[in-house]
N, C-alpha and C positions, 0 to 999 in steps of 0.2 A: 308743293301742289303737284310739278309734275310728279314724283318719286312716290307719291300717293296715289296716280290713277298708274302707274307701272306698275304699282304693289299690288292692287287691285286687277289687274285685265290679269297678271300671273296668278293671282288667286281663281279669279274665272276659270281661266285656263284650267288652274289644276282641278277644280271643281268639276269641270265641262267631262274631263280626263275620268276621273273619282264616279260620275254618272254615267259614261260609258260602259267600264269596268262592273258597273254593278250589275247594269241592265244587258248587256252582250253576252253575257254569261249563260248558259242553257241548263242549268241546275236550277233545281228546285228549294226556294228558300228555304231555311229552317226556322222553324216560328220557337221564341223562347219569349218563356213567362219573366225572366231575369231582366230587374231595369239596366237600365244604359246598355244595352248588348244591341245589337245590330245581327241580320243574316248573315248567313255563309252566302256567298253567292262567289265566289270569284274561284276560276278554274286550279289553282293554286292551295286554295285551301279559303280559312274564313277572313273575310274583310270586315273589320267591323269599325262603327265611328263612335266616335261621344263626345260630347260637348261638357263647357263650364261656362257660367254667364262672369264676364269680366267684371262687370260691376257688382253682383254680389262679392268676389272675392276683394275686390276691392277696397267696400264696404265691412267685410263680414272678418277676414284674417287679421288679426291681433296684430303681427307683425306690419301688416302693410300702413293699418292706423297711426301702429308708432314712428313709423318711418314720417309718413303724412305730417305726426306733432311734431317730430323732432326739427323736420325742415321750416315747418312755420315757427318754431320759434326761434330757429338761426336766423330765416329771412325779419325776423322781428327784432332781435336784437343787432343786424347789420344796420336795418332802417334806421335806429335809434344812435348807433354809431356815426351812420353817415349824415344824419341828423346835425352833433357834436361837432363833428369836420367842418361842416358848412358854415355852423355858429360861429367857430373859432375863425375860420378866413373874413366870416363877415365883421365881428368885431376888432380883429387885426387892420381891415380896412376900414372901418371908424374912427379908429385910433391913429391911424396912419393920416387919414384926409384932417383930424383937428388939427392938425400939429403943421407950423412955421416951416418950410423947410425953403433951402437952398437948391439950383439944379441942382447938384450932387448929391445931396442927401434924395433928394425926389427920384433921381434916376437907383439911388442905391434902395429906397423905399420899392417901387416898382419891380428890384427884382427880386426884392424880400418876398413881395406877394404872390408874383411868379413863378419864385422857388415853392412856396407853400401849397397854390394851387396846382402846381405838378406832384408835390408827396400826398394832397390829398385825394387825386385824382390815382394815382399808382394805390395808395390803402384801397381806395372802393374797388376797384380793379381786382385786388387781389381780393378783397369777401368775395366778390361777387361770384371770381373763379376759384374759390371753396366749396361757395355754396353750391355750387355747379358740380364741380368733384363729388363732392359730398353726394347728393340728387345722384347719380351715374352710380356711385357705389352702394349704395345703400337699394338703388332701384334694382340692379342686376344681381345683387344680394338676394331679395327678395324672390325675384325670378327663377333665380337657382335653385332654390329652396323648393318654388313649387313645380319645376323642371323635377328637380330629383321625389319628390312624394310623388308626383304622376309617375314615373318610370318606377318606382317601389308598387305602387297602387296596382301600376297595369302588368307586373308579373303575372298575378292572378286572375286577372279579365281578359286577356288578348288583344287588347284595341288595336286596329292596323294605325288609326289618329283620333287623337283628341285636340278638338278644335277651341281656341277663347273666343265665346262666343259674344261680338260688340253689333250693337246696332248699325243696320246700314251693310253687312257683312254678309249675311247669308236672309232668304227671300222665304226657308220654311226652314223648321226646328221640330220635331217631335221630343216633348216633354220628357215622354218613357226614357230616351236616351243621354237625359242629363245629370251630371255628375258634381254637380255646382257642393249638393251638401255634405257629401263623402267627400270632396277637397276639404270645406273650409272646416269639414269638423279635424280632419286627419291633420291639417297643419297647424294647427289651434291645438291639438295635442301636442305635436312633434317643435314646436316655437311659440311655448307660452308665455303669458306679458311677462317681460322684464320686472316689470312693478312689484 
């Protein structure tokens, strides 16, 4: 929570920064008919912005889908695992409470289950920090991918930024300057389905 309203006041911030910059400026804008392009305005030369709507790509890139199935059915088949594990300690402990036993055998009983509930506890552990692994690599995988098609894409457009645009982020958007469908068509060429 806190790490999320510091992400946020530094986005203001650079936002606030980004508003000055544009309108301080004593140059006369330059009006283009060309979507997603932005005026020149800044003393330096042009500044321009653009945007992608996070959730369409999210939605829309073939890759990010697969990444999406691939984890639901790891997390489906740990469920199903850890499912197996719990069976096994619980019918180990059915079999264990029928049965006659001696202190000795009961205290050796006890730390049979013991022993078991600590290896079944260490397995889920480790899915759980695969599945985790996994999630991290596969997400920054994707990332990168559309990291390096924007820095391909904006060879040719100049953008000074291109923003992921998430609800709750920014307060106004102009359409003209969205770049959502030139993303997902370009990565959708450049990382098609596996399938």
């Amino acid at each position: 929570m806190k790490a999320s309203l510091i992400i946020n006041g530094v986005l203001l911030v650079l936002v606030g920064v980004l508003f000055y910059l544009h309108f301080s400026s004593r140059r006369e804008p330059v009006k283009t008919g060309r979507k997603a392009e932005v005026a020149s305005t800044s003393a330096g030369g042009e500044f321009r912005i653009a945007y992608f709507e996070l959730d369409s790509v999210e939605t829309n890139f073939t890759l990010l889908k697969e990444i999406k199935n691939e984890l639901t059915q790891q997390d489906e088949e740990n469920s199903r695992t850890k499912m197996r594990l719990k069976q096994k300690y619980q019918n180990k402990l059915n079999e264990l409470q029928k049965q006659e036993m001696s202190q000795v055998q009961s205290e050796l009983a006890a730390r049979e289950l013991q022993k078991l509930e600590m290896d079944i506890r260490g397995q889920m552990q480790t899915m759980d920090q695969k599945l985790q692994d996994l999630s991290i690599r596969r997400q920054t995988e994707a990332k990168t991918k559309i990291e390096d098609f924007l820095k391909e894409y904006n060879k040719s457009r100049g953008f000074s930024y291109i923003f992921a645009y998430e609800p709750g982020f920014m307060f106004y958007r102009d359409t003209m300057y969205n770049i959502t469908g030139d993303l997902i068509e370009g990565l959708n060429k450049l990382y098609p389905s596996k399938k």
